[in-house]
N, C-alpha and C positions, 0 to 999 in steps of 0.2 A: 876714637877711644875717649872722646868727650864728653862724660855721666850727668852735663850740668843740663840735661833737656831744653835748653834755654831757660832758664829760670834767670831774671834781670832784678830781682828784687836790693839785689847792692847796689843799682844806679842812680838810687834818690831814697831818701827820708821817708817820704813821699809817695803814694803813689794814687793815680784819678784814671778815671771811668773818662772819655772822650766824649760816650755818651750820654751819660749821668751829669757829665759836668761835678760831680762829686770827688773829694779827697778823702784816703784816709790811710792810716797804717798800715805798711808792709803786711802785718798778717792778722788784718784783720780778716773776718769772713767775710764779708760783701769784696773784697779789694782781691780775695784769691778766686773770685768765681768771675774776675772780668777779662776777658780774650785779651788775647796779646797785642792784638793790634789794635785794643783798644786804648790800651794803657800807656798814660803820659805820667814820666815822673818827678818828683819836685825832691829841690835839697831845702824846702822848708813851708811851712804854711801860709807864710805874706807872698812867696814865689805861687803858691797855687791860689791864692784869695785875690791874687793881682791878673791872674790869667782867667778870672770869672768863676774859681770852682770853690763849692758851698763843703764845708766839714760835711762829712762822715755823723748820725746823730747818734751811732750805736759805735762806735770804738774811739770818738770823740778828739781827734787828730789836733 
């Protein structure tokens, strides 16, 4: 009875492409078109600039 499809977008600020190596806004459009298992998330921008991942250049995180 669980409606939440998995949607994880409350577990970080944050959220990066694995394979992008790119961060950007929860809803941003490049950030909702990346697989699940792709997706690593940060509770901030030094958290994901420290783990090698480049801003987002279109919703600018």
């Amino acid at each position: 009875m669980d409606e939440s499809d998995g949607k994880k977008e409350s577990e970080g600020n944050f959220v990066g492409s694995s394979t992008s190596k790119k961060y950007h806004l929860p809803d941003c459009r490049y950030a909702l078109k990346i697989k699940q298992e792709n997706k690593v998330y940060f509770q901030s921008a030094e958290e994901a600039k420290s783990q090698g991942y480049l801003p987002c250049k279109s919703c600018h995180p």
